[in-house]
PyMOL Python script that loads the backbone (N, CA, C, O; Angstrom):
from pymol import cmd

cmd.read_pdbstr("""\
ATOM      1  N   UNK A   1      99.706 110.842 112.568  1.00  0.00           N
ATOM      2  CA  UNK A   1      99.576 109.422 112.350  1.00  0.00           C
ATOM      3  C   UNK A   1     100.971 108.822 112.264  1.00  0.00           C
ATOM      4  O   UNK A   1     101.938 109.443 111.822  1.00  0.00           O
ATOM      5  N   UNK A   2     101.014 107.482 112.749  1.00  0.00           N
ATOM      6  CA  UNK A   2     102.664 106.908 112.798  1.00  0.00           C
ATOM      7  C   UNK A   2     102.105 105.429 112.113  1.00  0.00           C
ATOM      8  O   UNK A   2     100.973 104.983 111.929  1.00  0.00           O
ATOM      9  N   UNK A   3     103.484 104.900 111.833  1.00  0.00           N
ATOM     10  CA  UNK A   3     102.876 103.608 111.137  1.00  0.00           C
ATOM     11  C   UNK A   3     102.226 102.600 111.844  1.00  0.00           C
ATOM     12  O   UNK A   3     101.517 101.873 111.148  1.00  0.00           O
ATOM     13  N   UNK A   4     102.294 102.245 113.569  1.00  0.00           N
ATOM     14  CA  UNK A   4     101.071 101.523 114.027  1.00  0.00           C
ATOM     15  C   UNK A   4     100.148 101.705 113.562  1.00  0.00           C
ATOM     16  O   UNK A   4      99.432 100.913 112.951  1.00  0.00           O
ATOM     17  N   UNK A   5      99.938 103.280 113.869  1.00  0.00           N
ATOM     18  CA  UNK A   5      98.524 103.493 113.687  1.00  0.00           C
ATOM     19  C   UNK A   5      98.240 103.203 112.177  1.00  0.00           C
ATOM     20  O   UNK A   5      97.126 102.680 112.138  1.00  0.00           O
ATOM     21  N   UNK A   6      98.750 103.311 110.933  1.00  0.00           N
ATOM     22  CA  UNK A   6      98.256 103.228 109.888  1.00  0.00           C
ATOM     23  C   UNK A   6      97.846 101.489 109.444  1.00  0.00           C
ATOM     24  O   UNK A   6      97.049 100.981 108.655  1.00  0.00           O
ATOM     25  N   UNK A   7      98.872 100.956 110.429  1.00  0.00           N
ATOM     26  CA  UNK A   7      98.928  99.571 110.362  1.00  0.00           C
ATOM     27  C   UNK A   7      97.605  98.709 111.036  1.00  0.00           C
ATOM     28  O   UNK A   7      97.219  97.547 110.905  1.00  0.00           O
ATOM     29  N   UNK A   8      97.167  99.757 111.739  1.00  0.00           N
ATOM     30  CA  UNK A   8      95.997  99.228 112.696  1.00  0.00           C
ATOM     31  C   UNK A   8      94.519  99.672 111.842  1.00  0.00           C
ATOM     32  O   UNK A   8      93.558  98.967 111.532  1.00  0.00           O
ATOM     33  N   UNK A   9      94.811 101.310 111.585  1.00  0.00           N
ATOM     34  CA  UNK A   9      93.459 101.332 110.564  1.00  0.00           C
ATOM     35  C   UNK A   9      93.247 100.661 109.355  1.00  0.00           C
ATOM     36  O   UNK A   9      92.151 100.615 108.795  1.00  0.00           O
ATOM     37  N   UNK A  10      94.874  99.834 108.699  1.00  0.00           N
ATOM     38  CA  UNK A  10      94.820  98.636 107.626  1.00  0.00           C
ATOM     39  C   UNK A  10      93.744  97.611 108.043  1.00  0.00           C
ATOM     40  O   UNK A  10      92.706  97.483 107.394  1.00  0.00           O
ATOM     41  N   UNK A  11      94.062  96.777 109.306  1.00  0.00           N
ATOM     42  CA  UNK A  11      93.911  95.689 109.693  1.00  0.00           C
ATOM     43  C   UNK A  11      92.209  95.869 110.208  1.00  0.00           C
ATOM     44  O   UNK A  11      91.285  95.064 110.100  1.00  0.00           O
ATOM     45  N   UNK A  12      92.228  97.019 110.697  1.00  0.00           N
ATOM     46  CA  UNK A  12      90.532  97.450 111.099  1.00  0.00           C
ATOM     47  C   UNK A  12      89.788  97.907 109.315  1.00  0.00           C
ATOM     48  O   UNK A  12      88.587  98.131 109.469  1.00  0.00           O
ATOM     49  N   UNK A  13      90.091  98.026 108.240  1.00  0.00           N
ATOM     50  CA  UNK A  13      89.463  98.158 106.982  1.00  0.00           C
ATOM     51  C   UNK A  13      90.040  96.975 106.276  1.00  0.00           C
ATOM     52  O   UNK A  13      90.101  97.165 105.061  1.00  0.00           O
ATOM     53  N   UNK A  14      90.427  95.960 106.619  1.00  0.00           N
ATOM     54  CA  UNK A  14      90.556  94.488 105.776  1.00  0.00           C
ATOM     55  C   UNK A  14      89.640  93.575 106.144  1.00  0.00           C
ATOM     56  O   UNK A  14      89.089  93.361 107.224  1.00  0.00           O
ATOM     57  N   UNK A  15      89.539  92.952 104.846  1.00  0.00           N
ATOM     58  CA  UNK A  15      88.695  91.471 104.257  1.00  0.00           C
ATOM     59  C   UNK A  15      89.147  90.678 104.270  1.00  0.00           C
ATOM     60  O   UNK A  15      89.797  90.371 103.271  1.00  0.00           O
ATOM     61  N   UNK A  16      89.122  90.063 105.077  1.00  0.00           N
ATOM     62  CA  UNK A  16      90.601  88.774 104.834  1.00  0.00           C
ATOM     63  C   UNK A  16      91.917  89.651 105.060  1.00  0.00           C
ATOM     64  O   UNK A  16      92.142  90.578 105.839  1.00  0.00           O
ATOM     65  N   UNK A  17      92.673  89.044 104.131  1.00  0.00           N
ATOM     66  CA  UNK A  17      93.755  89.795 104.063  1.00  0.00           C
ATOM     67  C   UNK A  17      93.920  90.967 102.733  1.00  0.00           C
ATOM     68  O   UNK A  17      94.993  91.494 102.439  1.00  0.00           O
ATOM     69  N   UNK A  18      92.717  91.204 102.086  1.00  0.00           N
ATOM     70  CA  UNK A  18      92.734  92.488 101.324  1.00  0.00           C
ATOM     71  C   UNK A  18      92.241  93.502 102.152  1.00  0.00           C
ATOM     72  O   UNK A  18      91.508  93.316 103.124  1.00  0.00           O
ATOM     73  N   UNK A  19      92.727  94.759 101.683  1.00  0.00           N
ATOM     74  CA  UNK A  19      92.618  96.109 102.507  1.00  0.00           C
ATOM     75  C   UNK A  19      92.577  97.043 101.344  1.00  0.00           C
ATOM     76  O   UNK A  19      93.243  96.928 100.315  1.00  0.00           O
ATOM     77  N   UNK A  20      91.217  98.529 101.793  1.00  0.00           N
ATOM     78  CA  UNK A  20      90.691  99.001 100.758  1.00  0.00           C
ATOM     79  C   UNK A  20      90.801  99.979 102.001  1.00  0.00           C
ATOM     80  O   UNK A  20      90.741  99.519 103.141  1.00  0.00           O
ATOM     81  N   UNK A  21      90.947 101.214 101.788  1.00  0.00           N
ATOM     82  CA  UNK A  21      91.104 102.791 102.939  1.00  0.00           C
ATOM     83  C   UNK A  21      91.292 103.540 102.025  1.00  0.00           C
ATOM     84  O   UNK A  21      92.074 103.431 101.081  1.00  0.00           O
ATOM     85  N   UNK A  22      90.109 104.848 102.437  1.00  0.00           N
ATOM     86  CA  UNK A  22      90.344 106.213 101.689  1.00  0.00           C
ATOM     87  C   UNK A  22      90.483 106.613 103.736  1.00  0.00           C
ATOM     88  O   UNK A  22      89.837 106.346 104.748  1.00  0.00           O
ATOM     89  N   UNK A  23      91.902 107.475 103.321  1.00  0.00           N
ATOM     90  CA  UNK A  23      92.191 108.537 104.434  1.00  0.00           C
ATOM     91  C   UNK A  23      91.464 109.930 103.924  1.00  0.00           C
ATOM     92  O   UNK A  23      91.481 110.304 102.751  1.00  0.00           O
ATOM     93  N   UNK A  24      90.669 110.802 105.271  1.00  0.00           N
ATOM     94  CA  UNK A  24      90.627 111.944 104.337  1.00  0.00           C
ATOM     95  C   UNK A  24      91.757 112.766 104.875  1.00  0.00           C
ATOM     96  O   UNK A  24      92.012 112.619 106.070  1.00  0.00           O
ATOM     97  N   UNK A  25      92.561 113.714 104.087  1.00  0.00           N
ATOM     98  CA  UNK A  25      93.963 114.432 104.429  1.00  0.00           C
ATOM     99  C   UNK A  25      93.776 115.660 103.802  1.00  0.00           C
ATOM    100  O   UNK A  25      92.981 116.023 102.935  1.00  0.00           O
ATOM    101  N   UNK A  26      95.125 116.524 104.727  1.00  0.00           N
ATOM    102  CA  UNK A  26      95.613 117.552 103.932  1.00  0.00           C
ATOM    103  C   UNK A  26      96.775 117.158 102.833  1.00  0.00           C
ATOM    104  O   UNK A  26      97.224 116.014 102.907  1.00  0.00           O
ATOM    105  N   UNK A  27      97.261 117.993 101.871  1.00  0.00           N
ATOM    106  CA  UNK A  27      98.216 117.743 101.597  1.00  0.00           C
ATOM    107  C   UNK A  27      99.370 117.105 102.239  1.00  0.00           C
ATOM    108  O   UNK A  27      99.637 115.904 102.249  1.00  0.00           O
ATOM    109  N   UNK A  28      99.958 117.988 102.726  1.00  0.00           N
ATOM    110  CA  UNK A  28     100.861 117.539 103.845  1.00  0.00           C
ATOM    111  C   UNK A  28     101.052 116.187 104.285  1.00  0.00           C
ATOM    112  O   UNK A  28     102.125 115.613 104.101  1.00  0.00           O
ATOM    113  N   UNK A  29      99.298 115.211 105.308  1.00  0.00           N
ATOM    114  CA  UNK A  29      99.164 114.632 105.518  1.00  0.00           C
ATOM    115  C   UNK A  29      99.441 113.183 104.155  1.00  0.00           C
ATOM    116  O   UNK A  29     100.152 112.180 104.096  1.00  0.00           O
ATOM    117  N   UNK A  30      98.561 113.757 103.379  1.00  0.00           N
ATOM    118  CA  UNK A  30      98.702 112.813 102.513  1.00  0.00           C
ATOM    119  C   UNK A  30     100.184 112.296 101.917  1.00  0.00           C
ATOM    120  O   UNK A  30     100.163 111.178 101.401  1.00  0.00           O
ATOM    121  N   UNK A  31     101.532 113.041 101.942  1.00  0.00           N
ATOM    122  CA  UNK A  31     102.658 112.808 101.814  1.00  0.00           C
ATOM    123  C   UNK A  31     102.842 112.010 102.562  1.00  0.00           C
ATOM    124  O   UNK A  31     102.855 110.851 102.146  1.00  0.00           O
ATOM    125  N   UNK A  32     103.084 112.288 104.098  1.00  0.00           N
ATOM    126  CA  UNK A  32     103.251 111.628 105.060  1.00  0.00           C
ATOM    127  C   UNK A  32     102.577 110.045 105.535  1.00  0.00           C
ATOM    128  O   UNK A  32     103.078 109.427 106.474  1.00  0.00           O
ATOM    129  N   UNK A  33     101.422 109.520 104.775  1.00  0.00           N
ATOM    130  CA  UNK A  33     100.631 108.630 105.031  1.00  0.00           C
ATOM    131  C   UNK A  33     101.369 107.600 103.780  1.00  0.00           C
ATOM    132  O   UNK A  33     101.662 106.439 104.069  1.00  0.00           O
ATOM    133  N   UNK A  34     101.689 108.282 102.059  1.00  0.00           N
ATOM    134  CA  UNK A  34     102.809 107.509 101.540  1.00  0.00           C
ATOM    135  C   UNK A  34     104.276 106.994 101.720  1.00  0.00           C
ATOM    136  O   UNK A  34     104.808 106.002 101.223  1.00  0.00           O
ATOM    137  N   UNK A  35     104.739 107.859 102.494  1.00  0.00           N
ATOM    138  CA  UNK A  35     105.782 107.548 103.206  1.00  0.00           C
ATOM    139  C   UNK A  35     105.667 106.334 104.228  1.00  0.00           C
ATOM    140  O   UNK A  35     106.398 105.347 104.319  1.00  0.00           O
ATOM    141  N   UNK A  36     104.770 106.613 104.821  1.00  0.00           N
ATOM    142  CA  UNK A  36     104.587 105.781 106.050  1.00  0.00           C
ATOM    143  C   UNK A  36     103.854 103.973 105.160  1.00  0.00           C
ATOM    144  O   UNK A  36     103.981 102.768 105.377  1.00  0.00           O
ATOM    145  N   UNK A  37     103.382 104.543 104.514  1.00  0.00           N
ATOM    146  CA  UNK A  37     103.036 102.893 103.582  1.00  0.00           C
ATOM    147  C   UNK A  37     104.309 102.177 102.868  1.00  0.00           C
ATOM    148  O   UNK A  37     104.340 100.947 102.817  1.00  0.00           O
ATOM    149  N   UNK A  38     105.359 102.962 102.317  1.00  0.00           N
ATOM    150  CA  UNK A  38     106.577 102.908 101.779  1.00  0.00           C
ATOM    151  C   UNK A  38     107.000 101.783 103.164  1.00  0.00           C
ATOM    152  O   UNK A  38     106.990 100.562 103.321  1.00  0.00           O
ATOM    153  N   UNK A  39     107.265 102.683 103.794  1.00  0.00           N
ATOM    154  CA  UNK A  39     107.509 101.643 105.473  1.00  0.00           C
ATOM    155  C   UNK A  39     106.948 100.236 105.394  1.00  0.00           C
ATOM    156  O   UNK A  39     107.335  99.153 104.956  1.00  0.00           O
ATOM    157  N   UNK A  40     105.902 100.697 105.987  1.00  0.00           N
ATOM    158  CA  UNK A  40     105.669  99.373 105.739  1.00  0.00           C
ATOM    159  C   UNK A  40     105.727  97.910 104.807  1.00  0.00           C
ATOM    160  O   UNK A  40     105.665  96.717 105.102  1.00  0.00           O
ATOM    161  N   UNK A  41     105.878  98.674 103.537  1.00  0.00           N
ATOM    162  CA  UNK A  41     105.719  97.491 102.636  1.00  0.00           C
ATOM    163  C   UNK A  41     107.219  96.917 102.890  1.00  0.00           C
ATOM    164  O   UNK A  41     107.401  95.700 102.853  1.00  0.00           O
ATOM    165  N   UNK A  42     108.311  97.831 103.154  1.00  0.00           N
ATOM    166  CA  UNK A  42     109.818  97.676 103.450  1.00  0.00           C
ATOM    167  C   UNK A  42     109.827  97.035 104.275  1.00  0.00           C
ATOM    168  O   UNK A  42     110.704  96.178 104.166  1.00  0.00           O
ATOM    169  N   UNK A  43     109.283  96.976 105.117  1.00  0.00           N
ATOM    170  CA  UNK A  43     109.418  96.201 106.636  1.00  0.00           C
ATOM    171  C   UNK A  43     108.795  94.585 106.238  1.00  0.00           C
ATOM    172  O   UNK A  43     109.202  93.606 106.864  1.00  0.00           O
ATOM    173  N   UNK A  44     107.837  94.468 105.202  1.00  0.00           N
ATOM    174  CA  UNK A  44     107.207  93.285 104.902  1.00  0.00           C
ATOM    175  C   UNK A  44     105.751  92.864 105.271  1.00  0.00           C
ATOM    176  O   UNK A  44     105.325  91.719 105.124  1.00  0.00           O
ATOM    177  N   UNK A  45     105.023  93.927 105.774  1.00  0.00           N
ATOM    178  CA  UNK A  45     103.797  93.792 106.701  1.00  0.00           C
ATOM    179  C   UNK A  45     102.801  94.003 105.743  1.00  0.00           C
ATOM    180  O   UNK A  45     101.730  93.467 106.027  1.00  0.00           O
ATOM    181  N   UNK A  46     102.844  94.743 104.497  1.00  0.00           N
ATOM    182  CA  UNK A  46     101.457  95.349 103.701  1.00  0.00           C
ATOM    183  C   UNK A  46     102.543  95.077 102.075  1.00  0.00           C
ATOM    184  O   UNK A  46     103.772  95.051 102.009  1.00  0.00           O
ATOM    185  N   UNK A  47     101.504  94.907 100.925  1.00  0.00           N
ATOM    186  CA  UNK A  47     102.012  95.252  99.351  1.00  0.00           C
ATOM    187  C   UNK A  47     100.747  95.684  99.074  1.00  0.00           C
ATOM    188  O   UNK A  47      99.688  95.159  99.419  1.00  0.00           O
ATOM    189  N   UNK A  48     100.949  96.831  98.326  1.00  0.00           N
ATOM    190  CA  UNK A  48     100.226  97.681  98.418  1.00  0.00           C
ATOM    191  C   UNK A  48      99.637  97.773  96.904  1.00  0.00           C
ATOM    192  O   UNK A  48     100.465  98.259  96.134  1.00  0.00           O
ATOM    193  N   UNK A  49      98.557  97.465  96.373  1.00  0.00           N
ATOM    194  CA  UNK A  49      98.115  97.602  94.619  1.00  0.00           C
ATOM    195  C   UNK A  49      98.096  98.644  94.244  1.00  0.00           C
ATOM    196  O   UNK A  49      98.641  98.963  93.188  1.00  0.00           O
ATOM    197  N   UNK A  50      97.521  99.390  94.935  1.00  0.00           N
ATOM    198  CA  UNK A  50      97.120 100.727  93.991  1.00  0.00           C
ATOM    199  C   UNK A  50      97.287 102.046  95.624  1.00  0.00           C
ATOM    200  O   UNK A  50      97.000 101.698  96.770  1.00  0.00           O
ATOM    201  N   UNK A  51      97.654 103.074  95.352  1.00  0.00           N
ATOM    202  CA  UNK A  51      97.848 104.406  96.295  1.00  0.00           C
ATOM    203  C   UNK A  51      97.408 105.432  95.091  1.00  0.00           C
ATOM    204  O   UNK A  51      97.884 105.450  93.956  1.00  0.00           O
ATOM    205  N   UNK A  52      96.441 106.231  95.588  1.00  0.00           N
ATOM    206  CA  UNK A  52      96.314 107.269  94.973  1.00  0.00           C
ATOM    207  C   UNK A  52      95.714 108.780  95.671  1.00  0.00           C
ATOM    208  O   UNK A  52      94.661 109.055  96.246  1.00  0.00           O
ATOM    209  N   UNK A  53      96.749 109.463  95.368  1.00  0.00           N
ATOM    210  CA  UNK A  53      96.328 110.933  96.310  1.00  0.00           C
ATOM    211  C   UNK A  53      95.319 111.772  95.191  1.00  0.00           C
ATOM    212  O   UNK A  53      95.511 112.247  94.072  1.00  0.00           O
ATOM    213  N   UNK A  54      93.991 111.677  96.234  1.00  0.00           N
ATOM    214  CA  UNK A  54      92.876 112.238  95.464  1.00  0.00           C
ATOM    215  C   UNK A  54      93.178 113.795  96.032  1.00  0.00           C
ATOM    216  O   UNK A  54      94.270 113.864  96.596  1.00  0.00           O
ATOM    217  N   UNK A  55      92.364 115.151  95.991  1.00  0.00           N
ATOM    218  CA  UNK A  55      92.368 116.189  96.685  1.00  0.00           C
ATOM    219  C   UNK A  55      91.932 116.186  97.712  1.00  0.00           C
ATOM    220  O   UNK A  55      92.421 116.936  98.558  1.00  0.00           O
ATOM    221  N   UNK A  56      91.027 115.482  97.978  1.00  0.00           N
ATOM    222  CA  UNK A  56      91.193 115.614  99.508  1.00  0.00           C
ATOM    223  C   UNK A  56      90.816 114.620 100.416  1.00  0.00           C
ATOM    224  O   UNK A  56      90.127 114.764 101.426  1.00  0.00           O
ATOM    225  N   UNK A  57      91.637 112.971  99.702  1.00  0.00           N
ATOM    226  CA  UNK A  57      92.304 112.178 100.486  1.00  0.00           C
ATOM    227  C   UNK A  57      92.935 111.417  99.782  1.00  0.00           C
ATOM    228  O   UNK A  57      93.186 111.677  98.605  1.00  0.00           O
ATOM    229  N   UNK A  58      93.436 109.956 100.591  1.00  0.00           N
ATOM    230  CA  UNK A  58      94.483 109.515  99.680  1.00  0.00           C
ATOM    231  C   UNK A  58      93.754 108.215 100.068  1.00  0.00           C
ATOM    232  O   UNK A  58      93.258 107.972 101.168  1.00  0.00           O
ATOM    233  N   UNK A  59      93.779 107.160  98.624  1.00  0.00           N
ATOM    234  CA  UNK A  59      93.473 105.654  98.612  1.00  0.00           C
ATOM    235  C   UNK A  59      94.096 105.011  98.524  1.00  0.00           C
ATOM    236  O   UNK A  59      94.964 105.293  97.698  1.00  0.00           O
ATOM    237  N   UNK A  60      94.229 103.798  99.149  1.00  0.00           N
ATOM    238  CA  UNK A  60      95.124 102.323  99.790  1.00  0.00           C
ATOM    239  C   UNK A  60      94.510 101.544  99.359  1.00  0.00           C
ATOM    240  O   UNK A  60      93.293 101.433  99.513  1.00  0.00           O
ATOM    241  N   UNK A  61      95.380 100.676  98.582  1.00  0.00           N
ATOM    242  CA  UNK A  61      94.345  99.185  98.151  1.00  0.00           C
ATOM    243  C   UNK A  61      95.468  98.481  97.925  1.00  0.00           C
ATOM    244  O   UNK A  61      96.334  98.792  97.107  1.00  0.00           O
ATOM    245  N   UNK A  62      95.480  97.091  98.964  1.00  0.00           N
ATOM    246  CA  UNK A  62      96.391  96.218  98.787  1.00  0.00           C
ATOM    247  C   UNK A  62      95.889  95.277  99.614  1.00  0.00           C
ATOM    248  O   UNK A  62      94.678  95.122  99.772  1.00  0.00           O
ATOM    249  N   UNK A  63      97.328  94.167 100.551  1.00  0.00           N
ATOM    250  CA  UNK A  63      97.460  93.043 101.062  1.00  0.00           C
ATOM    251  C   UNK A  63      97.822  93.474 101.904  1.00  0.00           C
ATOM    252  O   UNK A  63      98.509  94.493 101.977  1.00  0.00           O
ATOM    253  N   UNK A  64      97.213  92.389 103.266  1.00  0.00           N
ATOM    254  CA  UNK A  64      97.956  92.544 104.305  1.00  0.00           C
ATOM    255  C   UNK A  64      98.600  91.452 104.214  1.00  0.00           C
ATOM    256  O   UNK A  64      98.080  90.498 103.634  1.00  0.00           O
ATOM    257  N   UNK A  65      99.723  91.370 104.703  1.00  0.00           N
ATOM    258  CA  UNK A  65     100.858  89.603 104.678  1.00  0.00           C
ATOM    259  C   UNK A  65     101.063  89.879 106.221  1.00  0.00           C
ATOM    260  O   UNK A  65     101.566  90.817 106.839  1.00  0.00           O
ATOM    261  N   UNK A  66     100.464  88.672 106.601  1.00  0.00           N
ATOM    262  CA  UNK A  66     100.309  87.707 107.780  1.00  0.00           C
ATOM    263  C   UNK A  66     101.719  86.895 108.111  1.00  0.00           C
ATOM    264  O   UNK A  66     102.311  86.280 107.224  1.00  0.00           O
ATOM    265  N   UNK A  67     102.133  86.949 109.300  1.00  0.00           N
ATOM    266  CA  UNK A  67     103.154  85.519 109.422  1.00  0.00           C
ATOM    267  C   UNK A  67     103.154  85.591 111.088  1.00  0.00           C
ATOM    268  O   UNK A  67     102.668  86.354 111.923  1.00  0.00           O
ATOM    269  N   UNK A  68     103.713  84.754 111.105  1.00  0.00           N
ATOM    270  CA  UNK A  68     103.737  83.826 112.646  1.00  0.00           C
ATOM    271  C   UNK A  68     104.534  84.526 113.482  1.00  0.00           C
ATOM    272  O   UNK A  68     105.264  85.282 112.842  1.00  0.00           O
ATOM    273  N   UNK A  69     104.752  84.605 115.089  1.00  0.00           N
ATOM    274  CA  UNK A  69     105.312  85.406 115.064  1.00  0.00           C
ATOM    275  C   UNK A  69     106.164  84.239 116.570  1.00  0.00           C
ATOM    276  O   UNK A  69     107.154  84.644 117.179  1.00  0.00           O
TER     277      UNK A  69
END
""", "prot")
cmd.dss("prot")
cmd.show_as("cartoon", "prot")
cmd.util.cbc("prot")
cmd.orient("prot")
């Protein structure tokens, strides 16, 4: 997974602009999917409420932030 793609399964599991995703992962994966949200929120595209790595996946609950382009 790369951050399009995480950016795209955001935008395909949002309500508006809230977003709720359980990934299911390996370990491994699940590192890599926080990292890649880290990104994004850096870049300005997602703020993220709550991340939590369950055993065997990891939950996303935040905003998507919209702007013009």
């Amino acid at each position: 997974m790369n951050k399009v793609a995480l950016l795209r399964s955001l935008k395909n599991a949002s309500r508006s602009n809230f977003f709720s995703l359980e990934i299911p992962n390996t370990i491994e994966d699940g590192k890599q999917v926080e990292e890649l949200a880290k990104e994004l929120v850096r870049d300005g595209n997602i703020k993220i409420r709550e991340c939590v790595q369950r055993e065997y996946s990891i939950y996303l609950h935040g905003i998507i932030k919209y702007a013009s382009e």
